[in-house]
C-alpha positions as CSV (number, residue, x, y, z in Angstrom):
1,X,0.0,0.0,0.0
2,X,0.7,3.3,-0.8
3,X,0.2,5.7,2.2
4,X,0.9,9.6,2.9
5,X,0.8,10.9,5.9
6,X,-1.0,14.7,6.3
7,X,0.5,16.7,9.1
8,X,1.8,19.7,10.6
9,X,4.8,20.0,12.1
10,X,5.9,16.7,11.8
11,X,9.2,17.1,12.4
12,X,8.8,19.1,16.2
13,X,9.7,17.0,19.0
14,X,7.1,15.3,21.4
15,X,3.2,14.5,21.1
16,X,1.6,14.1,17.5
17,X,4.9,14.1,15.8
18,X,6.3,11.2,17.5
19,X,3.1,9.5,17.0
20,X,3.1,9.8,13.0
21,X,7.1,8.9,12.8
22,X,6.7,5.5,15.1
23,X,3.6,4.6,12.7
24,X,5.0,5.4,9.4
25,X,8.2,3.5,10.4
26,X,6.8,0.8,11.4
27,X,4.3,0.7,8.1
28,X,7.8,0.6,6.2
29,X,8.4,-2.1,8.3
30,X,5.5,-4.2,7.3
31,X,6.8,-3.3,3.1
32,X,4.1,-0.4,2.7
33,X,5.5,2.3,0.8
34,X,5.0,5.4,3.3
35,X,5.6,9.3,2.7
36,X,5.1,12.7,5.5
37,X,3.2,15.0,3.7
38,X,3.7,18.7,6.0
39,X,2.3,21.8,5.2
40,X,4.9,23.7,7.5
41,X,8.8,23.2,7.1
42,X,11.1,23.6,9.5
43,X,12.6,26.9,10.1
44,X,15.9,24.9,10.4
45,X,16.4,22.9,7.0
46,X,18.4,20.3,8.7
47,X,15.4,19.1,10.6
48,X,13.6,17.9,7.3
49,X,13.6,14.2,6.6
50,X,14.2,12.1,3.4
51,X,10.9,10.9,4.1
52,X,9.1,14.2,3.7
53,X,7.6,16.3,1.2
54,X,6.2,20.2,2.3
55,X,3.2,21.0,0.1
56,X,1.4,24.4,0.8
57,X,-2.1,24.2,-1.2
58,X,-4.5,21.5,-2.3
59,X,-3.4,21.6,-5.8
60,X,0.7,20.8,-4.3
61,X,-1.0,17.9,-2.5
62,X,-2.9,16.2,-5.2
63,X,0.5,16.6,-7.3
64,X,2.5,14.9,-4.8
65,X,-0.4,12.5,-4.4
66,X,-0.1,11.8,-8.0
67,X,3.4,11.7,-8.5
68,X,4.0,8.7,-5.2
69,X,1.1,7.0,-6.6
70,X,-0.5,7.6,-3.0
71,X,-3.5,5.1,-2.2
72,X,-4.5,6.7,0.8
73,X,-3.7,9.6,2.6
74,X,-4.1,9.6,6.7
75,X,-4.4,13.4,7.8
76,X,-3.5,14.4,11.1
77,X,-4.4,18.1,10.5
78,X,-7.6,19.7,8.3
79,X,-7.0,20.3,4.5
80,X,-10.3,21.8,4.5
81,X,-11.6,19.9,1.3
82,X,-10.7,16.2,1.9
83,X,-13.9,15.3,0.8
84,X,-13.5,16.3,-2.5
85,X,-10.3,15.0,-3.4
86,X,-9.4,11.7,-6.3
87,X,-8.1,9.6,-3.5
88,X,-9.0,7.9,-0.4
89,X,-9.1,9.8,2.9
90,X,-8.9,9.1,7.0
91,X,-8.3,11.5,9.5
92,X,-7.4,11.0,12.9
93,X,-8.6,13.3,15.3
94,X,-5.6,14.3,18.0
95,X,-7.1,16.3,19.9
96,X,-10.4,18.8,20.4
97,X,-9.9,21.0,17.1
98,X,-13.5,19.9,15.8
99,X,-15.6,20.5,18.9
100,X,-13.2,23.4,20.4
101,X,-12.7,26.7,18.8
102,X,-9.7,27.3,21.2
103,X,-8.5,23.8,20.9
104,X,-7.7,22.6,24.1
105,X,-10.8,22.3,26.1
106,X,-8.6,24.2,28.8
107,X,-9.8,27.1,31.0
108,X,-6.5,29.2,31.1
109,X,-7.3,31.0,33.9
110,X,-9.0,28.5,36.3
111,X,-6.3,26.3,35.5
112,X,-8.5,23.3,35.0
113,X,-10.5,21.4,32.0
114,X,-13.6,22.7,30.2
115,X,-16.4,20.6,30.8
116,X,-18.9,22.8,28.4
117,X,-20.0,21.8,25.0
118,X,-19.5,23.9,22.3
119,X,-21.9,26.4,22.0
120,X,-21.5,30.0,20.5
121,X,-22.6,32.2,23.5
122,X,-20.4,29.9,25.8
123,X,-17.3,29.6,24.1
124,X,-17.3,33.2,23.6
125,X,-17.9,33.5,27.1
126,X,-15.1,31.0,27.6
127,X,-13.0,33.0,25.3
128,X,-13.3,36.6,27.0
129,X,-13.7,35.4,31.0
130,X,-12.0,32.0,31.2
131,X,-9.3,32.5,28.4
132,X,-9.1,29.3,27.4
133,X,-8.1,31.1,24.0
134,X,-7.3,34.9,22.7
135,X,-10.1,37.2,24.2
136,X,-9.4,39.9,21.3
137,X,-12.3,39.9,18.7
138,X,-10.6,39.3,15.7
139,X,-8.9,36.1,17.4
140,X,-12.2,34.7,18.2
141,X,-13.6,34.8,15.1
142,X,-10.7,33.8,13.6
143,X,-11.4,30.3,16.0
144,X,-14.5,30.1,15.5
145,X,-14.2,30.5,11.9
146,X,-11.1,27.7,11.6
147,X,-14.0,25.0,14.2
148,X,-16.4,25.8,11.2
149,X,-13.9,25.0,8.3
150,X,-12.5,22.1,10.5
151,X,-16.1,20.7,11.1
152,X,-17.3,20.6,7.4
153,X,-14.0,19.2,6.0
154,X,-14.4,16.2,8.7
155,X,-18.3,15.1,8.2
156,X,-17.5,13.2,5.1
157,X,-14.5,11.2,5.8
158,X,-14.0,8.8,8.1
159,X,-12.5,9.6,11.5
160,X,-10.4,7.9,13.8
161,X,-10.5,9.2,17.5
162,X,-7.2,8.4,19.7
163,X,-9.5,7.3,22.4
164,X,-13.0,6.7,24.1
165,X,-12.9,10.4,25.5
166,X,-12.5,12.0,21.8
167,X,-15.1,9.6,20.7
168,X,-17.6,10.5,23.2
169,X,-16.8,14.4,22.5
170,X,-17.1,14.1,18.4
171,X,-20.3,12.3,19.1
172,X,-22.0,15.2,21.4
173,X,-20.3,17.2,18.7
174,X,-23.6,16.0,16.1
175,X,-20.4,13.8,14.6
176,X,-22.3,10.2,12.9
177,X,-21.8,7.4,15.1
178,X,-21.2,5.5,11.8
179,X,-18.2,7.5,11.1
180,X,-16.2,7.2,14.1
181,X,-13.2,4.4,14.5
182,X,-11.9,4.3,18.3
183,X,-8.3,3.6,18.1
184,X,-6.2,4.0,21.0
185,X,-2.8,5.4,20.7
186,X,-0.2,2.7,20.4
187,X,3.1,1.8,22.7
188,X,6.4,1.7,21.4
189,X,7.3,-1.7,20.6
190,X,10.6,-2.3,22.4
191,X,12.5,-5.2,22.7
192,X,12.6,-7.3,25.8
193,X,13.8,-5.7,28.9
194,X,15.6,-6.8,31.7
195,X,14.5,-6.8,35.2
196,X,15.2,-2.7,36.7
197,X,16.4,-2.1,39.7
198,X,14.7,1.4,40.9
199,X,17.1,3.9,41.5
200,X,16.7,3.9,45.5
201,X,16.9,7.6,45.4
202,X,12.6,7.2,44.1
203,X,13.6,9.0,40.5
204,X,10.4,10.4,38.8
205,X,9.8,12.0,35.2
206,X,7.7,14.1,33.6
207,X,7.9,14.0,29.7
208,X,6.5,16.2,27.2
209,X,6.0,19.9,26.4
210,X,6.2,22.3,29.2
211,X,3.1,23.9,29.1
212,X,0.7,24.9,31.8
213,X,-2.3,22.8,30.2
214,X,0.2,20.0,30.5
215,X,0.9,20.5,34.7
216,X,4.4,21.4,34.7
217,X,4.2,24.2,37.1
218,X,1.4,22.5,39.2
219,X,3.8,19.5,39.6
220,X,6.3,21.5,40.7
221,X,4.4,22.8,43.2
222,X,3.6,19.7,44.7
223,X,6.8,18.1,44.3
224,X,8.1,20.6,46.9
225,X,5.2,18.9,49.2
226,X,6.9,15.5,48.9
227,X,8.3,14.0,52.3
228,X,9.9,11.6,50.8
229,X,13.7,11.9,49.0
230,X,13.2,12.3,45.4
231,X,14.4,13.1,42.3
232,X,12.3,14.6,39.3
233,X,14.2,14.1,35.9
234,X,12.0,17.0,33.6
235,X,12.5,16.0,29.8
236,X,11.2,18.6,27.3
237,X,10.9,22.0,26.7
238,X,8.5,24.1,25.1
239,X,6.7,28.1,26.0
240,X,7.0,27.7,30.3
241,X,10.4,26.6,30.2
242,X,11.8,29.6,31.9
243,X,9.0,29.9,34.3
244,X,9.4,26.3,35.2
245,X,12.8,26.7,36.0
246,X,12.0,29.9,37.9
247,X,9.7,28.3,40.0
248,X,11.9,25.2,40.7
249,X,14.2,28.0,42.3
250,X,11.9,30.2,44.1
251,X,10.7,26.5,45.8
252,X,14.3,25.3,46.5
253,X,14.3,22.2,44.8
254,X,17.5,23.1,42.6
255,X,18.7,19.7,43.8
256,X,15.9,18.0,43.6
257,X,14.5,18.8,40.0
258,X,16.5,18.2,36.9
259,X,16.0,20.1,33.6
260,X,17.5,17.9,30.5
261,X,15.3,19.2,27.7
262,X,14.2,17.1,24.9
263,X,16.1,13.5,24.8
264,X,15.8,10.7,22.6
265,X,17.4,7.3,22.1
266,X,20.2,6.2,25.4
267,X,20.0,8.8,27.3
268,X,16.2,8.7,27.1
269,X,16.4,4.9,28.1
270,X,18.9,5.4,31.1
271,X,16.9,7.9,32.7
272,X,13.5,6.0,32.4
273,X,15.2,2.9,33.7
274,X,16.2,4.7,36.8
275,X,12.6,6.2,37.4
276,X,9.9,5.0,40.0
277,X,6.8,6.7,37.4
278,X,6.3,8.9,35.1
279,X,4.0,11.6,36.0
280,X,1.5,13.0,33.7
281,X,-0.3,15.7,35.7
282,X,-2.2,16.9,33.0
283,X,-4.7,20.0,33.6
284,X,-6.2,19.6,30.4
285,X,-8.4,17.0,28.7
286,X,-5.5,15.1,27.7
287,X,-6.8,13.2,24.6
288,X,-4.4,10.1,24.8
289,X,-0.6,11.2,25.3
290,X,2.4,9.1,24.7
291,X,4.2,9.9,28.0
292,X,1.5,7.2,29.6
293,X,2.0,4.7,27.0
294,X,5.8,5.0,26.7
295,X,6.0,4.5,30.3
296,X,4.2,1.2,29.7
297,X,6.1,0.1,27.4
298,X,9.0,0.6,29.4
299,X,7.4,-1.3,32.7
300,X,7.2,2.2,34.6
301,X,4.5,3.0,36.8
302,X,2.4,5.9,36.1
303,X,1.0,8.7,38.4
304,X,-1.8,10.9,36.0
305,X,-4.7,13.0,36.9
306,X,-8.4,11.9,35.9
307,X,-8.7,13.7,32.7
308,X,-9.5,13.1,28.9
309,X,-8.3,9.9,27.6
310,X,-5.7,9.3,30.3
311,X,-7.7,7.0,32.2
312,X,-8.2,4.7,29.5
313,X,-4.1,4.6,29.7
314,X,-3.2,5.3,33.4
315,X,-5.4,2.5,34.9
316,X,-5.5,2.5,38.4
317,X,-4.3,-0.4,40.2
318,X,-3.6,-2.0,37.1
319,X,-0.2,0.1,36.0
320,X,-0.7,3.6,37.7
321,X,-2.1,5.5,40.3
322,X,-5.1,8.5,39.5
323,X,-5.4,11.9,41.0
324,X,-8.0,14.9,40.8
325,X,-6.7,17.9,38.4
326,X,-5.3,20.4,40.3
327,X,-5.3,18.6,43.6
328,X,-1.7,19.6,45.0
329,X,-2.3,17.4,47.8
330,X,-3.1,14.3,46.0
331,X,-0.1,14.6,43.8
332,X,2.8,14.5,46.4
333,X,1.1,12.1,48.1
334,X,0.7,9.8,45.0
335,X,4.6,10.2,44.6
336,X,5.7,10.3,47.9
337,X,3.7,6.4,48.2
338,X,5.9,5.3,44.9
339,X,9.0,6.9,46.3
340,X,7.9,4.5,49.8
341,X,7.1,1.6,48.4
342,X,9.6,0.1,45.2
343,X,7.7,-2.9,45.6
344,X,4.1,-1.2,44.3
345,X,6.2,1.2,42.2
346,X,7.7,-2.6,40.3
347,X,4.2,-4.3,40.0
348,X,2.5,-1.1,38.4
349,X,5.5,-1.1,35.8
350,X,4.9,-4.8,35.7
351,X,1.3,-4.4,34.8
352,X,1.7,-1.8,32.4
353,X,4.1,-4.1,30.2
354,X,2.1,-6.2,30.2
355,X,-0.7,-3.9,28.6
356,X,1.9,-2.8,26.4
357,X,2.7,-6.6,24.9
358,X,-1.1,-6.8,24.7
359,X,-4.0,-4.8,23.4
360,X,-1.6,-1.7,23.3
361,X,1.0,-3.2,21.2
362,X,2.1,-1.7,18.1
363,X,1.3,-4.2,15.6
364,X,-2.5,-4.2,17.0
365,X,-3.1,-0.2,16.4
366,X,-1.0,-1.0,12.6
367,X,-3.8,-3.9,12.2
368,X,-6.6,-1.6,13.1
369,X,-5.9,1.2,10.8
370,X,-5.4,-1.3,7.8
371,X,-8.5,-2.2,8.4
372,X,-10.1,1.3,8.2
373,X,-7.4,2.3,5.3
374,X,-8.9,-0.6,3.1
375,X,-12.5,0.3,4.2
376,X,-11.6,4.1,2.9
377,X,-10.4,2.9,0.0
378,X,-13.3,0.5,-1.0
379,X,-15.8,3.5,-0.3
380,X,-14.0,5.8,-2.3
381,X,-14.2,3.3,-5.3
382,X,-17.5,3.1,-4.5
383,X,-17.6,-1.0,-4.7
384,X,-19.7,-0.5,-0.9
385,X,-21.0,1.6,1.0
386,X,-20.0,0.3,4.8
387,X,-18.8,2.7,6.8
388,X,-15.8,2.3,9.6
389,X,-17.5,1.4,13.3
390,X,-15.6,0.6,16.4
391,X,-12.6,-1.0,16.3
């Protein structure tokens, strides 16, 4: 098969560009023929990939189409027209773009997830009181304008939602039932590991953008709660940065937090293989991130708060431990039990390995969207009419 992948920003670190790189590799893998199709290059030309063609209007994109004999192409971001175009079409649906006009589903200054649905009066509401996006006019319509475009381009293709809580939201979105695919996010697939020793010290690490939606400065606020000793290993980077490392001073914890920025390959490994959890203390509705699943696959345990899709990742009891956005509490309690007890710390990890050598595994989620690619393709040809369900 033939495939091309849609995105934007597919060559950033972290998140939805990890995702598209692990699947199209391992697509390659399985002898499909596999493309990146960005409409954004990188600012730095050495980040672009051999793999990767930038295409900047619909026209470029049917051209490249053409010219690698595409079969399919799986968007991650909205052309706008997809409906419309001579080949085959899925898109999977990341996060809250077509139910959200700011995206995230996040109340900026509450500091905790939206729970509305979308509505005109109360996302504009949401935009000018709660700032969960840009309260100046022109920005608003501007969202509510790019919801619309997003919306129509997405009711006549098939969709694939990253997990039950995006499925939920497309349906109370007026989304068809009949068009919707649940396909959870996949784990790396790593090779055997040996048995970790935890690093006695209770290591922890938080992995991903530094963002307040994702909890970095509310961990760090609890973290200087914990009783226990501790170490937290903070891999990433992105717009709070600097006020993360601020704060990490102002609390005295210059020797107890650790600020590597974005790692990849050993030194990634090493420092996961010293860690009691990961931590994912998400303020947001968290559609399905990685950090949970890579922790999995690595037999880590998992602290995460009870939002979005994480608790169909972070399954307590099973392989992590749940907390309440926001409660400060709750969190350096969660860690300071881990950082107690290496025993409970090694059978979450355990259990969560085992999830990731089962129905998370990578060659399941690769199975799954054949299935739906192959569906696509039949409907666009016309020879049926079925239309993706459940998966």
């Amino acid at each position: 098969m033939h495939i091309g992948h849609f995105a934007s920003l597919s060559w950033e670190p972290g998140g939805v560009a990890n995702y598209i790189r692990r699947v199209a590799e391992a697509q390659r893998q399985r002898g499909h023929h596999v493309w990146i199709l960005d409409d954004h290059p990188p600012a730095d030309p050495r980040l672009a990939r051999g793999d990767e063609f930038f295409v900047t209007n619909r026209a470029d994109l049917v051209f490249r189409a053409e010219q690698l004999e595409l079969d399919l192409i799986h968007g991650h971001t909205t052309l706008g027209d997809e409906a419309d175009l001579p080949l085959a079409w899925v898109r999977t649906i990341h996060g809250h773009q077509p139910y959200c006009p700011a995206t995230t589903k996040f109340l900026e200054r509450r500091g905790r997830p939206c729970e509305r649905s979308f509505h005109l009066a109360s996302c504009t509401w949401g935009h000018l009181v709660d700032h969960c996006g840009s309260a100046r006019p022109t920005r608003i319509s501007s969202d509510f304008r790019a919801l619309e475009k997003d919306r129509r381009a997405l009711e006549q293709v098939p969709l694939i939602a990253v997990s039950g809580f995006i499925g939920q939201q497309l349906l109370a979105g007026g989304f068809r039932s009949d068009r919707i695919a649940t396909v959870l996010n996949p784990c790396p697939d790593l090779p055997s590991l040996p048995e970790q020793q935890l690093d006695p010290a209770g290591n922890f690490v938080f992995l991903g953008r530094l963002t307040k939606a994702k909890g970095i400065l509310w961990l760090l606020d609890a973290f200087a709660r914990v009783r226990q000793t501790a170490v937290l290993e903070v891999l990433g980077d992105g717009p709070c940065g600097a006020a993360a490392r601020d704060l990490a001073k102002r609390l005295g914890l210059e020797n107890r937090v650790r600020f590597h920025g974005w790692l990849e390959g050993v030194q990634l490994t090493e420092i996961l293989a010293r860690a009691s959890a990961v931590i994912v203390p998400s303020l947001w509705h968290d559609p399905c991130p990685l950090s949970a699943l890579d922790a999995a696959a690595r037999g880590r345990a998992v602290i995460a708060t009870r939002v979005g899709g994480l608790p169909e990742t972070a399954l307590p009891g099973r392989n992590a431990i749940l907390v309440e956005p926001g409660d400060t509490r709750g969190l350096a309690d969660a860690i300071d039990t881990l950082a107690g007890d290496p025993d409970l710390a090694r059978r979450l990890g355990r259990g969560g390995r085992e999830l990731a050598l089962g129905p998370w595994r990578l060659d399941a989620h690769l199975d799954r969207l054949e299935i739906l690619y192959r569906q696509a393709m039949a409907d666009k040809r016309g020879r049926y009419v079925a239309r993706p369900g459940p998966v």
